[in-house]
Phi, psi and omega in degrees: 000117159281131193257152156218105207244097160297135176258136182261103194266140185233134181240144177259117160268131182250135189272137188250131158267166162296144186264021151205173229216119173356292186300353154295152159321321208271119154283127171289126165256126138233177203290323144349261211271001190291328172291337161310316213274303201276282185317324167296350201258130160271013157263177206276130164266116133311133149208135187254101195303153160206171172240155201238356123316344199262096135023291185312327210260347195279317198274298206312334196293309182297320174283020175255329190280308182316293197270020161267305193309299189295014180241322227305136166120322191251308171230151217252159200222127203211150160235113180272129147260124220250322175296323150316318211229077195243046158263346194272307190302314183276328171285007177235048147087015199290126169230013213197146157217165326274150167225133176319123181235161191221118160257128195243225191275309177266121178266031163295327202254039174314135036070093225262145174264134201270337201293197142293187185266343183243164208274355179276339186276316171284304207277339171296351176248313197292356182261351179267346169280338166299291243260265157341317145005278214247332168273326121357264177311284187342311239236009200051059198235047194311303184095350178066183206255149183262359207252040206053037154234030177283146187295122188322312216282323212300328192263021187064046170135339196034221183286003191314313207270014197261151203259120180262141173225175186221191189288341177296286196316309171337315181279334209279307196259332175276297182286351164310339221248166200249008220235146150290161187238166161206119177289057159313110155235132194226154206247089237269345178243005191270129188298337217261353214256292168333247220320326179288344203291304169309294184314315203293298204292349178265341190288307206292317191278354176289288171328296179288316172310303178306338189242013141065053172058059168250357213198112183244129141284097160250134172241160196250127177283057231295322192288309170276295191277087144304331177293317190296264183353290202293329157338327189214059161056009188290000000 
């Protein structure tokens, strides 16, 4: 006799709620509003990625909700559901939950948390990272705003050295020129362009002291000058 022994996949869906909730301390971040709320904010962020399945992130919630309450007013405390939202989980690199970001005065540069787990331990990092900060600022070591509201000066220079170019302009300075270029085209609302924006204009007065102005950072505004852009697949 031949048997043909079927395997019967039983699949569980478990309805997971989100682990906070409105009535919490813990601000919800999702990809909407995290540039507005984190990147855009001159306070210190805590935020925490979680999947709202993971067992870690289940024990972890009453002490993140304690230590938002024990924050509130002073550091501002957030939550990604990262399983939801996992463009947000990948661009800063999420591999795992949870994990932690320390967003500070640049929030280009997050900061990954090491600590414990309970809230005396979260609130004891986010005041020494408080504490770094406001002495930072004091000593004018600002790290600057990632979120364009950093000052021109603050970065050695702000945008002097970044070169704007358009559909006129372009052929006259790049392809004329014997110099190397390096080229941003950018979207004047796009949140990932906001965060490069500081970093590019400090690459740019670095790059030209070391290359004694032979290697130029420029950007291109891809929204008004289309020819150029669609010219080079943008």
């Amino acid at each position: 006799l031949l048997f043909l022994l079927g395997t019967v996949s039983c699949t569980l869906f478990l309805a997971v709620n989100a682990l906070y909730s409105a009535s919490d301390d813990v601000i919800e971040l999702t990809p909407t509003n995290f540039n507005r709320e984190v990147i855009q904010s001159e306070s210190l962020w805590l935020v925490e990625f979680y999947a709202p399945w993971c067992g870690h992130c289940q024990r972890l919630t009453p002490e993140w909700k304690k230590a938002a309450t024990a924050l509130k007013g002073v550091v501002k405390v957030g939550a990604v559901d990262a399983d939801k939202h996992q463009s947000l989980g990948g661009q800063y690199g999420v591999r795992g939950f949870p994990t932690i970001k320390i967003f500070g005065a640049n929030k280009n540069k997050a900061e990954d948390y090491q600590g414990g787990r309970t809230s005396d331990a979260i609130v004891d990092a986010a005041l020494s990272a408080l504490r770094s900060l406001v002495k930072d600022r004091l000593s004018g070591r600002s790290g600057g705003y990632s979120s364009g509201k950093q000052s021109q000066d603050s970065r050695g220079g702000g945008k002097k050295d970044v070169i704007e170019l358009t559909d006129d302009s372009f052929d006259k300075n790049v392809i004329n020129s014997d110099d190397v270029w390096m080229v941003e085209f950018y979207a004047p609302w796009c949140g990932h362009c906001k965060n490069l924006e500081p970093e590019w204009a400090a690459a740019a007065t670095e790059v030209k002291e070391q290359t004694k102005g032979k290697v130029k950072l420029a950007a291109v505004d891809a929204t008004v000058n289309q020819m150029l852009a669609g010219r080079y697949g943008v």
